[in-house]
C-alpha positions as CSV (number, residue, x, y, z in Angstrom):
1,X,19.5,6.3,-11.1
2,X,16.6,9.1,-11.1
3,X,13.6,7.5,-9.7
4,X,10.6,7.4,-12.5
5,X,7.2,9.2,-11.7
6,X,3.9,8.8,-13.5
7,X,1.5,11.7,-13.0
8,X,-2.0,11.4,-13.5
9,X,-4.0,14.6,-13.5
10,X,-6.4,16.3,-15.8
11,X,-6.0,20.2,-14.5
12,X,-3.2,21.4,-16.4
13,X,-2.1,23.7,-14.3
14,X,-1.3,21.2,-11.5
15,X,0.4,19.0,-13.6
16,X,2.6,21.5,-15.2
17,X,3.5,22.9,-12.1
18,X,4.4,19.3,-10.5
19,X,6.1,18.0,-14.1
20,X,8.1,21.3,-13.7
21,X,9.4,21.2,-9.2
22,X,9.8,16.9,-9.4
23,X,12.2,17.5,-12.5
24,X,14.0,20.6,-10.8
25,X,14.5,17.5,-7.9
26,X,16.1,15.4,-10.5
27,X,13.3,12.9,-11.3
28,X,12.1,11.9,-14.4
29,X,8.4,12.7,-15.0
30,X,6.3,10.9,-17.4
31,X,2.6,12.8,-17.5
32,X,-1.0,11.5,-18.7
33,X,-4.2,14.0,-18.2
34,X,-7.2,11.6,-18.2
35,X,-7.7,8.0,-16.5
36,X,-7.7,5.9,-19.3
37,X,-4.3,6.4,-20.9
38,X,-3.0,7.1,-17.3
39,X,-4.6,3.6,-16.7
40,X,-2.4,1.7,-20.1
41,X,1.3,3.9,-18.9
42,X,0.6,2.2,-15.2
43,X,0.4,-1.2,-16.2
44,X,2.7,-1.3,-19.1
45,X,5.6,0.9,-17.4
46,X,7.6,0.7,-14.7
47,X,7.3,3.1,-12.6
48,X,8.8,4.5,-8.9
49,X,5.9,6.3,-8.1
50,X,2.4,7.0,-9.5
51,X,0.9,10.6,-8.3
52,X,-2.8,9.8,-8.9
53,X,-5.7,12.4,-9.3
54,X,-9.1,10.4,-7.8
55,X,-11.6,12.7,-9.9
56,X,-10.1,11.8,-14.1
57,X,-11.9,11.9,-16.8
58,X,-12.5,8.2,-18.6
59,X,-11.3,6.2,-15.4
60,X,-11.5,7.4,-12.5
61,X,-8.5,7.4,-9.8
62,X,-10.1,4.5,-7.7
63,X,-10.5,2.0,-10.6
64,X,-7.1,2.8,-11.5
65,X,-5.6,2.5,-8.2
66,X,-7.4,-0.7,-8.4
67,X,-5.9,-2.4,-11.1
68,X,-2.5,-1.0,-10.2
69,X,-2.7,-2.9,-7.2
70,X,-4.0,-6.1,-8.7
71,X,-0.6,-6.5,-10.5
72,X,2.6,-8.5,-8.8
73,X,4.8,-5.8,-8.8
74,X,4.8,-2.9,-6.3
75,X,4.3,0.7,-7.0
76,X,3.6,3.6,-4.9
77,X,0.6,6.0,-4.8
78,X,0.4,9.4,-4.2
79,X,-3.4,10.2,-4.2
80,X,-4.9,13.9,-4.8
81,X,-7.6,14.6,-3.4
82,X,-10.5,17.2,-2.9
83,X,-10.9,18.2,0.8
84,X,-14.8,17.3,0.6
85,X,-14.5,13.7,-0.4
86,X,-13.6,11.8,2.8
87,X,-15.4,8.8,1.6
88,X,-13.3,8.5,-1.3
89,X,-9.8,9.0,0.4
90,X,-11.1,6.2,2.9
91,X,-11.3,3.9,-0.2
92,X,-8.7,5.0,-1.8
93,X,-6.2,4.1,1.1
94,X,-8.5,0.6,1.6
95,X,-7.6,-0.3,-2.1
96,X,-4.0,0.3,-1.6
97,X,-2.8,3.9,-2.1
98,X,0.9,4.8,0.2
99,X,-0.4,8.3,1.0
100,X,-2.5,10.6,0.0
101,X,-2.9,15.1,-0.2
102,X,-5.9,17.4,-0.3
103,X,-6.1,20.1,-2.5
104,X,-5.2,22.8,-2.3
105,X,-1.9,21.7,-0.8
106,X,1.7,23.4,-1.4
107,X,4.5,22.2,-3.9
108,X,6.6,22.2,-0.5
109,X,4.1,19.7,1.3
110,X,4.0,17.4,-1.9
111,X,7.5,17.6,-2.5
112,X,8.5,16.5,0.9
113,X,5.6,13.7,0.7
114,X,7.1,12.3,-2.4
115,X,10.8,12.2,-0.8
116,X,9.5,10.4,2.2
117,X,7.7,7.8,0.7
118,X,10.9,7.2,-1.5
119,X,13.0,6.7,1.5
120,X,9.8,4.3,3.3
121,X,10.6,2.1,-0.2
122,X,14.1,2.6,0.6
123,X,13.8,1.0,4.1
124,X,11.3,-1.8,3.0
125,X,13.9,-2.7,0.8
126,X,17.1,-2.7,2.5
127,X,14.8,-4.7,5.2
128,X,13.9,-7.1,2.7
129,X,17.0,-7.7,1.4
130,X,18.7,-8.1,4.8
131,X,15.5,-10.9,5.7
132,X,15.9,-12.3,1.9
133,X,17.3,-16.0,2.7
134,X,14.1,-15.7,6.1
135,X,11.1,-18.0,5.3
136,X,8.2,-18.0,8.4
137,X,6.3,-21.6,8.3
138,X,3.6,-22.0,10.7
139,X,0.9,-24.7,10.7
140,X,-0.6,-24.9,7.4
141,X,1.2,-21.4,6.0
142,X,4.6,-20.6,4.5
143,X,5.5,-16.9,4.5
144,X,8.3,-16.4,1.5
145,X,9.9,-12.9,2.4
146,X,12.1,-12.8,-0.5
147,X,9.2,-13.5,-3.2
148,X,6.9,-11.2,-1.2
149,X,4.4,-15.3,-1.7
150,X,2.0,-16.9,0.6
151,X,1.5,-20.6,0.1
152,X,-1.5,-22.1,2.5
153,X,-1.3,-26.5,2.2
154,X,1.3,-25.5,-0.5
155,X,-1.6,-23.6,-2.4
156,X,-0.6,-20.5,-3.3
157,X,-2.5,-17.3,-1.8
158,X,-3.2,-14.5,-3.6
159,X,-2.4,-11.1,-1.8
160,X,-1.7,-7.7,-2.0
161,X,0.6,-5.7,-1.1
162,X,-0.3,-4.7,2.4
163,X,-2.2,-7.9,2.9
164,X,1.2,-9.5,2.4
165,X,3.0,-6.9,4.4
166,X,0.2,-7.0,7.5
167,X,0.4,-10.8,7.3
168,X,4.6,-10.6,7.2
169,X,4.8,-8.2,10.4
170,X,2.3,-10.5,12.6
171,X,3.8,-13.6,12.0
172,X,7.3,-12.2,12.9
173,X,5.8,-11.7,16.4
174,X,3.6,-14.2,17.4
175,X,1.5,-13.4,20.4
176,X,3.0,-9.7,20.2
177,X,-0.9,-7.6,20.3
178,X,-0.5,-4.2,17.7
179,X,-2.6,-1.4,18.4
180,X,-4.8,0.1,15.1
181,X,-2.1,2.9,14.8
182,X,0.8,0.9,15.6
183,X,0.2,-1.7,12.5
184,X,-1.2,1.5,10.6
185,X,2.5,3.2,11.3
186,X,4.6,0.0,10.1
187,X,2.4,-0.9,7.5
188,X,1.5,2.2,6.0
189,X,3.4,4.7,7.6
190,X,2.3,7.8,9.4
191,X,-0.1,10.6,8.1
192,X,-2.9,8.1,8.6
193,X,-4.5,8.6,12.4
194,X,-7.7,9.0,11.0
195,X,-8.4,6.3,9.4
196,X,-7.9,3.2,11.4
197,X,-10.7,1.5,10.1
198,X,-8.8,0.5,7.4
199,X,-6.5,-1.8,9.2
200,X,-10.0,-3.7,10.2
201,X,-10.9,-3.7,6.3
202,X,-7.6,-5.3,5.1
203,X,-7.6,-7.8,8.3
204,X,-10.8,-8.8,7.5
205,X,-10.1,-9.8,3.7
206,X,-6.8,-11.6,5.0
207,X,-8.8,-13.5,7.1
208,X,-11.0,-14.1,4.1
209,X,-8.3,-15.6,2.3
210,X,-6.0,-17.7,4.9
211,X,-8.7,-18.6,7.4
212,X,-11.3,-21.6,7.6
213,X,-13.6,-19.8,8.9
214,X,-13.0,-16.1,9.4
215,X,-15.5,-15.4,12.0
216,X,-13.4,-17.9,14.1
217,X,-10.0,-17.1,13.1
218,X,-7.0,-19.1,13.9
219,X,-4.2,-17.1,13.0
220,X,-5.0,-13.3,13.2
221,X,-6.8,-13.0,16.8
222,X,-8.8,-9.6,17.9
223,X,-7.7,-8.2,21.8
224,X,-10.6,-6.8,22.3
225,X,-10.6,-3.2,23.1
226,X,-6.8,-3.0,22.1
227,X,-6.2,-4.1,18.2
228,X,-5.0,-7.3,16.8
229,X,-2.3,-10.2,17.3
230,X,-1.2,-12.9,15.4
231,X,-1.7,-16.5,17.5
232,X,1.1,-18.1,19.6
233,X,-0.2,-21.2,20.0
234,X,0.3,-22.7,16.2
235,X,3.5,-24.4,16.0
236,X,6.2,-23.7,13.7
237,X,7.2,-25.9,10.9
């Protein structure tokens, strides 16, 4: 089955010339040149992959990353980029975005970008079905791998995506301590060196949302000076 790819660009040249290589690849290309009606195919579609322009006319590429993400199911992004605006690939991979190209960049360099976050989705999947029947209970928290849920005192907490998968990969190794890059690797995948502050912004709104009191956190401990670990010392339920 050809994988389905939403792209969301308002120079037509770029679109056209990615619409025309990702079909020659055998995927099927759905297009929308401005953010808002890029905004309505993203939430009422199912899509495999969402190429996403940040600077769109109507809605811009950050609000619509944002309410992409906001939804239950999972879809990657693919975020273009101007080489000046740092600040706005930093949020963009903070509110959820897979990976992300400058422009100008080649057809060859998107091209293989596209196939390799098909085949990260690929793995995650094969992983999660393997680990389907695996639940992780620890103190107050059940971890529900197969419905991707977090239920705190049998509450349910709402998460995204890489909350969810950050929160997954600690509590499969308590005690193990992950360095910035390492979580930044397994969680997002390479490409992303540069920007390990974003592991501290995601950790710090998990912590807002399954911890007492996050500035004394139970379950997601700092190592100082080396990255971040999830507890040892909570029992399992």
């Amino acid at each position: 089955m050809s994988h389905k790819i939403l792209i969301v660009e308002d120079d037509k040249e770029i679109i056209n010339l990615l619409k025309i290589n990702l079909q020659d690849m055998g995927y099927d290309v759905e297009l929308a040149f401005e953010g808002r009606s890029g905004l309505e195919k993203a939430k009422s579609k199912n899509y495999d992959l969402l190429i996403l322009d940040l600077m769109l006319p109507g809605v811009d590429g950050l609000e619509i990353c944002r309410q992409v993400r906001s939804q239950t199911s999972y879809t990657p992004i693919l975020m273009l980029t101007c080489r000046s605006s740092e600040l706005d690939r930093v949020l963009g991979l903070e509110m959820g975005a897979d990976d992300y190209l400058t422009k100008p960049f080649s057809i060859k360099e998107l091209l293989a970008r596209v196939k390799a976050l098909f085949r990260r989705i690929e793995a995650l999947q094969s992983q999660t079905v393997s680990d389907k029947e695996k639940k992780i209970a620890i103190a107050d928290l059940l971890i529900d791998a197969e419905k991707r849920k977090v239920t705190q005192n049998e509450k349910p907490v709402n998460l995204t995506a890489k909350e969810f998968d950050l929160l997954y990969k600690f509590a499969q190794n308590p005690g193990r301590v992950y360095t910035r890059s390492q979580l930044l690797d397994a969680v997002w995948g390479t490409g992303f060196e540069s920007y390990e502050h974003t592991v501290n912004s995601h950790i710090n709104r998990l912590r807002a949302k399954i911890e007492s009191d996050p500035t004394q956190p139970r379950y997601i401990l700092t190592v100082w000076g080396v990255g971040y670990k999830f507890s040892d010392e909570l029992s399992e339920v």
